[in-house]
N, C-alpha and C positions, 0 to 999 in steps of 0.2 A: 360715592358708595362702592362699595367693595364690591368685586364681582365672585360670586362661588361657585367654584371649578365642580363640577358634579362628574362624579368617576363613569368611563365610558363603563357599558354592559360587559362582562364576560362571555366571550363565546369559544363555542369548541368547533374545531373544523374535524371531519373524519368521513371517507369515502365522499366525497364530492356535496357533502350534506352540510349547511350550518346551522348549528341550533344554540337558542340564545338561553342563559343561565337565569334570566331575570324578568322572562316573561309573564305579563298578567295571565292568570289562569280564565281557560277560554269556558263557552258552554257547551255543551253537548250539540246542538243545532250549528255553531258556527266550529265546531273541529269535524262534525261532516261534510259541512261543505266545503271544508281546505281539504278535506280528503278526495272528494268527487273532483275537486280541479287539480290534481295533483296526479290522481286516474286519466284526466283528460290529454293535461300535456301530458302525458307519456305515450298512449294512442295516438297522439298529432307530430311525435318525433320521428324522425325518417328511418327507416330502418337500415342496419347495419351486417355488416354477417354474423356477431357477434347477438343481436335482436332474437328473441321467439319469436314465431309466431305469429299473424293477426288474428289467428285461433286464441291463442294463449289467454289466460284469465290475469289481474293483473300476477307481474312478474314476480318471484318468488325469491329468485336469487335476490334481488334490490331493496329489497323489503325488509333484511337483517339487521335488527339493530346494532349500530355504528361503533358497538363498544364490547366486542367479544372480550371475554376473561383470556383468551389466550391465539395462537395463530392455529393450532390443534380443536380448539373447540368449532373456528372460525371454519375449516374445512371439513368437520365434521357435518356444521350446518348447513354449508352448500352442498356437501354430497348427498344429504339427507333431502335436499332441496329437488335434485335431481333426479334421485330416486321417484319422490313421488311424481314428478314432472312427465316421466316416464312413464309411469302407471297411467298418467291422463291424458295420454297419446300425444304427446310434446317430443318432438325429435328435436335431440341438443347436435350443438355445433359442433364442427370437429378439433376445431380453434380451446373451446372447455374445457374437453378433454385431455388437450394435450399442455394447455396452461395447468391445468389439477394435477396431473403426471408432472411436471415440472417442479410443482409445490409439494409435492409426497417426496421429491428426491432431496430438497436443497430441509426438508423438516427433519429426514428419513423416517417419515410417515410410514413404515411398508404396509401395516396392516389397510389403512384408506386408500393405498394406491392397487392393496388388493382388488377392493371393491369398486373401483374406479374398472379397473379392468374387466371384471364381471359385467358390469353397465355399460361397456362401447361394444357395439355388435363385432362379431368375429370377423364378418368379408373386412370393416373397417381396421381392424386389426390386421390384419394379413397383407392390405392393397397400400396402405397410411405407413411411409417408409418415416415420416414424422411421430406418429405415435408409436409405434412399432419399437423406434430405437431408444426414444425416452423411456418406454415399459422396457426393455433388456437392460436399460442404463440401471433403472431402478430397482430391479431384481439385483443385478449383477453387484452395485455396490452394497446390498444388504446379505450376501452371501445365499442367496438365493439361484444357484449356478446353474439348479437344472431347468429351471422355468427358465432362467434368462436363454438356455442353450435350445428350448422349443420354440422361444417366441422367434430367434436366432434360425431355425428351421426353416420356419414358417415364413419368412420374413418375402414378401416380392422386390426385384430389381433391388438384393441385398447388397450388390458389389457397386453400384452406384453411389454410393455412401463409406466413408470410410470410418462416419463416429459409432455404429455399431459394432464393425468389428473392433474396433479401439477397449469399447464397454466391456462386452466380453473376455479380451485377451486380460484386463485390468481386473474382472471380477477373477480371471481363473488366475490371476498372481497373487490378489487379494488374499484369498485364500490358503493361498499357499502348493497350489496344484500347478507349478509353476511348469511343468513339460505339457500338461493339457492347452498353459496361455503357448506356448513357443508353439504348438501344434497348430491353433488356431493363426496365428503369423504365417508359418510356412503356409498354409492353405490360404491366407489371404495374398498371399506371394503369387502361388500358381493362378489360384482364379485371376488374375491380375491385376486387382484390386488397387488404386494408386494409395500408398502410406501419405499419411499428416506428421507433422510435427509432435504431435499426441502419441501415434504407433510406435515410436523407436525407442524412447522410455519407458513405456509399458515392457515391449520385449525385452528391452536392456534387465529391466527388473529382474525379469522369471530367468535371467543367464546369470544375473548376479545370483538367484537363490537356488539355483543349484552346481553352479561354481561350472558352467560352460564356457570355456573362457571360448573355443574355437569356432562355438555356434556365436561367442557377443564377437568375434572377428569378423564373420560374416556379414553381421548385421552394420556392423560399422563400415564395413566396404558398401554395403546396401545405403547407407547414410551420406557414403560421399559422392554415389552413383546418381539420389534421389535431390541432389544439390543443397542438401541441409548441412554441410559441413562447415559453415561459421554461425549457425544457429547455437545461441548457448545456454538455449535448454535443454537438445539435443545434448552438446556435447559434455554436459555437466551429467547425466545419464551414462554416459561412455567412461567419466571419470571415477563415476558411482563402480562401475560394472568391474573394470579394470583393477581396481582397488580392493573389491571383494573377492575376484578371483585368483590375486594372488600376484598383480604382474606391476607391481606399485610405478616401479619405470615406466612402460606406457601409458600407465594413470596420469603421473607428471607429465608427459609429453603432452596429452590433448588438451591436458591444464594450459599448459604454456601457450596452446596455439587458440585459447578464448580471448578472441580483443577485449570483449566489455562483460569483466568478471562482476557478479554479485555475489551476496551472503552464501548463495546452492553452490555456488562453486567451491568459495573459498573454505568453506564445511565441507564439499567432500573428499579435496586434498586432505585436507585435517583429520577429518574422522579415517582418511585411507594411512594416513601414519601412524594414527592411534594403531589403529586396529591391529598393522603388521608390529607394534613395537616400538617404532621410531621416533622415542619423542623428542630428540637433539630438531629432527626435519620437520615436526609437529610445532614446534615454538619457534623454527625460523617461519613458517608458515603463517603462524598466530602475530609472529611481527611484524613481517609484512604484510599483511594486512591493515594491522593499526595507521603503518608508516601511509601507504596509498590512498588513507582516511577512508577506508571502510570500518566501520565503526561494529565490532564483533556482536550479535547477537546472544542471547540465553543460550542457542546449542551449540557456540561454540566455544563458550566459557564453558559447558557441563561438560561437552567432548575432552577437552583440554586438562578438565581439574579429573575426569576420572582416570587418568592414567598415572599422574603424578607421584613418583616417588619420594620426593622429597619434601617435609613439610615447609622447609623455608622458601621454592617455589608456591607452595599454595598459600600462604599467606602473604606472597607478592600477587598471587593473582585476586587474592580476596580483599586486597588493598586496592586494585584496580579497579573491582567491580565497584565497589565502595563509590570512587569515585567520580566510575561511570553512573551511580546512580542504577544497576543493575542488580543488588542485593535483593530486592523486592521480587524480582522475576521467581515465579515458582519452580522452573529446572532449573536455575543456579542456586537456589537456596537448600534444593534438595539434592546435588551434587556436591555442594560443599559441607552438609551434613553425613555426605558417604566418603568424604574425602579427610576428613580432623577424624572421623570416628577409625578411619583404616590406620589412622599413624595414634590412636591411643589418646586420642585427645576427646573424648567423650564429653569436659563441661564446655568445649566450643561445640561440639555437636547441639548437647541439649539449647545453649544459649540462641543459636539459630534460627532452631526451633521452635521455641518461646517466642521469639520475635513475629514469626511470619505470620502475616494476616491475615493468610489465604494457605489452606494445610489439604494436599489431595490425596490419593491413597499411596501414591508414592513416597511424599510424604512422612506418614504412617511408619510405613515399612522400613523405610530408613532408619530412622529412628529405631524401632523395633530389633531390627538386625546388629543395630549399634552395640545393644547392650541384653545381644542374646546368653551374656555370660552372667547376669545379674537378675534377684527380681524387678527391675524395674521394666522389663520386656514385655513383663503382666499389665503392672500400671500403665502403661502407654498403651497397648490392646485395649484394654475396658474404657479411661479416656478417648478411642478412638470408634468405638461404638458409641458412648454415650453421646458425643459429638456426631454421630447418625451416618457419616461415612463408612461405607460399606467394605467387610476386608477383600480379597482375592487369593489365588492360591498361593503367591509369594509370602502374603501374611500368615498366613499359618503355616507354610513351612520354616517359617522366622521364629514364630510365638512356638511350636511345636517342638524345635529345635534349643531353645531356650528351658524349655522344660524339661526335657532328657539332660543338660545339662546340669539343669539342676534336680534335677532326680525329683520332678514331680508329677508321677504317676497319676495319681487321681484327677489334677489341674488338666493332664495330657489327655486323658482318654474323655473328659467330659469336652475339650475343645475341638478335639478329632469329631465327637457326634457330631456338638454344634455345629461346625464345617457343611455337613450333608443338612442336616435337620432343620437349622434357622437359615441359614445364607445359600445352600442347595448346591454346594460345589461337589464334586463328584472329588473325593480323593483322586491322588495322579502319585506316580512312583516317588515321586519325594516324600511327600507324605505318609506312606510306608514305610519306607526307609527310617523317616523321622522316628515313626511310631517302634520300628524293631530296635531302633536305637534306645529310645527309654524304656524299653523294655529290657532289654540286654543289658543298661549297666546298673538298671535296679536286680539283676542276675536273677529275671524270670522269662527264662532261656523258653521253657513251655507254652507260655503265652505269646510269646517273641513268634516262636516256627510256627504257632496254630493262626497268627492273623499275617505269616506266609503262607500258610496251604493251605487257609479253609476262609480268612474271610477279604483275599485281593480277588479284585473281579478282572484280573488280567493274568499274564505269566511276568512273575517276578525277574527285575533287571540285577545286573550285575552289584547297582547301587545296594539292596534290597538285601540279596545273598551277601553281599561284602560286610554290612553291617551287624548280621547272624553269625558270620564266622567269625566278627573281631567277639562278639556276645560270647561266640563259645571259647574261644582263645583266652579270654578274662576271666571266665569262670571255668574253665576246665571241664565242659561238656564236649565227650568225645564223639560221641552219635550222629549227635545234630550236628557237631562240628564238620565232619564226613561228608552229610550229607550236604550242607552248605559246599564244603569244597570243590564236591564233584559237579555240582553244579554250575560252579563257577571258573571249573577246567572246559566244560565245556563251552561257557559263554565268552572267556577272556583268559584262551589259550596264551595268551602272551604276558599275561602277566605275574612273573614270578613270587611278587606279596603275596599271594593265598598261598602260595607253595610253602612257603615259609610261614604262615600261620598255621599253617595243617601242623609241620612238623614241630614247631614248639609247641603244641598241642600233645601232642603225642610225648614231645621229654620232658615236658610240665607233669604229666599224667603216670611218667617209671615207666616208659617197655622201653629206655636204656638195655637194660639185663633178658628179659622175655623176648625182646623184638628187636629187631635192629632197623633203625629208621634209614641207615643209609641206605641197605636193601631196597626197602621200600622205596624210597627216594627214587631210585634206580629205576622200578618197576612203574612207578608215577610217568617219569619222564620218559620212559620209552613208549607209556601208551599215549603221552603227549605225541611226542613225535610221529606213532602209528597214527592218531586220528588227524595230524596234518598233511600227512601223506592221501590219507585217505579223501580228503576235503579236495584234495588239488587232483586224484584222481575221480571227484565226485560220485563215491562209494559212500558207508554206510559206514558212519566213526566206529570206534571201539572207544566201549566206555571202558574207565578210571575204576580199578579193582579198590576193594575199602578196603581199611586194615585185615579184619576175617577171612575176606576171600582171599587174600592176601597168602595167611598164615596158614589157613586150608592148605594154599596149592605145595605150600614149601612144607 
């Protein structure tokens, strides 16, 4: 007789619980009494520091069903747990707390780790150099600077620790408050605070981003003082720093002196040649690499393919990646659709793109950018909304630009609202620019200077003015032309384009005969020169006479 195999039960394992998929339904009498023994053994387990209470009614946190919709719901329910825990005179651990703060940083939770911080008493906050630094940690990477720089205040036996001052220096580079982070180093220097491994990249950063090459020398002598100097994550930081400030030579040097180079290293040689030009040193770089069997990552095919001149190099490297089985990666696919679309090759761009399984707003914009000379900039926009990814400011200065190309007004000013209205981006000076741009060459010069002076919520950059004065230079408005000009004598003294916009303005318009432009000319550039005098004796410029006052004086 056969014997029939009868399939074991399904069960699900989750938080230390097993529950079985196939059980007989119980009655109301015998599921309270698995309830009341289930109350028992927990009252008869030993307690722990992590335990409430033998006040405590049963436990609240434990009691969650083992199958949250999400990890965001799932700490919602314990802080809600805690809360009312609180209210019923239940003092939580301090171990909770700082586990919840842990979970609010790696979610970036901030608003629950607000209220997490609300709920731990303040002495515990101030004395807990453990909570204390996780709450700075978590402000500080959500851009949260000034709370992190109170909690940071506040902080007892701060210099004890070296991972809150690390938090801080990294929130205030984060941001891009890059001499507030280096401030924060020097002061953790005096107080004599001992640096990690963590400190020296942090600062490296804020020297890279504001191009202190003399402060990131210091710190590098601070690096080989502190004995990190074959550490190579340190020193791939110092190759970072070196590289962006301009000294590509000692960038190469500290390269050479990393025994056990990875992908950070070998990227930031690369991205450091990129950046200066050098792409002959940039592919011997990218070759040895390959040779050493470091096997290139996504950023360093996207570094490598965005500088490329030559399309018969990129389609040697678009045959590598191939290969490599790296076509798939999201920055290579959207590097090589900025790379076919620069040299004119628009149906490998599109074809790319079609392809990719996975399209982010980079993406998008690639594409978009590709073919800002065509309607299809349109089509790619609304398929990128109806696909529910979200644009950003690059996309509409792409899709905006696209439009004044092609002289479509109405398209333009209805995506400029959309911008503030559905998606809530604050226009930013390209976007202006864009907008005076199709305005200007639809030659409604009036509407052009009036969303210059009455509806930017800042003072117009030279971008902004520049594209007013090519507006009036095309159509022959002399007024606003002027008044563009002057104002772009004084934002970009040095550059002689607008000089010569103004005046073919003026011989487009006949005062050949009435006016003499080289006069004028004359009368331009000397008060050029008078307001640079003036600048360098930090006095009070002299402005640029217009034609009238001009014609007045003479």
């Amino acid at each position: 007789m056969e014997k029939i195999l009868l399939p074991s039960r399904p069960s699900i394992t989750c938080f230390n619980f097993k529950f079985s998929c196939s059980l007989p339904r119980k009655t109301k009498a015998k599921r309270k009494r698995l309830q009341l023994q289930r109350q028992t053994q927990f009252q008869q387990k030993p307690r722990t520091k992590h335990s409430f209470p033998e006040s405590s009614p049963t436990p609240l946190l434990t009691n969650r069903r083992p199958y949250p919709q999400s990890k965001l719901e799932a700490l919602e329910a314990i802080i809600t747990d805690i809360e009312t825990s609180i209210k019923r005179g239940i003092r939580i651990d301090t171990e909770i707390y700082s586990s919840l703060l842990e979970t609010c940083f790696y979610l970036r939770a901030i608003d629950h780790g607000i209220r997490i911080h609300n709920l731990i008493p303040k002495n515990l906050v101030h004395r807990n150099i453990g909570i204390s630094s996780k709450l700075l940690r978590l402000y500080a990477s959500n851009g949260l600077i000034k709370k992190a720089q109170q909690v940071f205040d506040e902080m007892y036996k701060r210099n004890e620790c070296s991972f809150a001052w690390n938090s801080l220096i990294a929130g205030y580079a984060q941001l891009g408050l890059y001499e507030d982070a280096l401030a924060v180093y020097l002061q953790m220097e005096e107080e004599g605070v001992e640096p990690d491994r963590y400190t020296f990249p942090r600062a490296l950063k804020a020297c890279a981003g504001i191009r202190l090459i003399g402060v990131g020398e210091e710190i590098h002598r601070h690096v080989v003082r502190c004995g990190f100097w074959n550490d190579g994550f340190v020193l791939n930081a110092l190759v970072d720093m070196y590289a962006k400030c301009g000294d590509i030579v000692k960038a190469r040097k500290v390269f050479d002196k990393i025994y056990d180079k990875d992908l950070v290293s070998w990227n930031s040689m690369l991205t450091g040649y990129m950046h200066h030009g050098l792409l002959g040193e940039a592919l011997s770089v990218f070759h040895d690499m390959v040779n050493v069997g470091v096997v290139p990552d996504s950023v360093a095919v996207s570094t490598i393919l965005a500088g490329l001149p030559r399309l018969k190099i990129i389609v040697q490297i678009h045959a590598w990646v191939i290969r490599r089985g790296l076509e798939w990666s999201l920055s290579v696919a959207n590097s090589l659709i900025v790379a076919y679309s620069s040299h004119g090759m628009l149906n490998a761009s599109r074809w790319i793109f079609e392809q990719m399984t996975e399209r982010d707003v980079v993406s998008w914009n690639s594409i978009i950018t590709a073919h800002c000379k065509d309607s299809k900039a349109l089509n790619y926009f609304y398929r990128m909304e109806h696909d529910g990814v979200l644009p950003d400011n690059v996309t509409f200065v792409s899709i905006l630009s696209a439009c004044a190309y092609l002289g479509l007004v109405e398209d333009g000013e209805k995506l400029f609202c959309t911008m503030r209205e559905r998606y809530g981006i604050s226009p930013i000076m390209e976007h202006y620019a864009c907008m005076v741009n199709l305005y200007g060459k639809a030659g409604l010069i009036d509407k052009a200077y009036e969303m210059v002076t009455k509806r930017m919520e800042f003072e117009p950059g030279p971008t902004v003015w520049g594209a007013l004065l090519y507006a009036c230079y095309v159509h022959g408005n002399i007024d606003i032309g002027e008044i563009s000009a002057e104002c772009l004598f004084e934002l970009e003294l040095d550059n002689e384009h607008n000089f010569h916009l103004l005046m073919n303005i003026y011989r487009n318009a006949g005062f050949d005969r009435s006016f003499e432009p080289q006069n004028y000319a004359i009368g331009i550039w000397l008060a050029i020169e008078m307001h640079e005098f003036l600048l360098a004796t930090k006095q009070h410029s002299y402005s640029v006479p217009t034609r009238k006052e001009y014609q007045e004086d003479s």
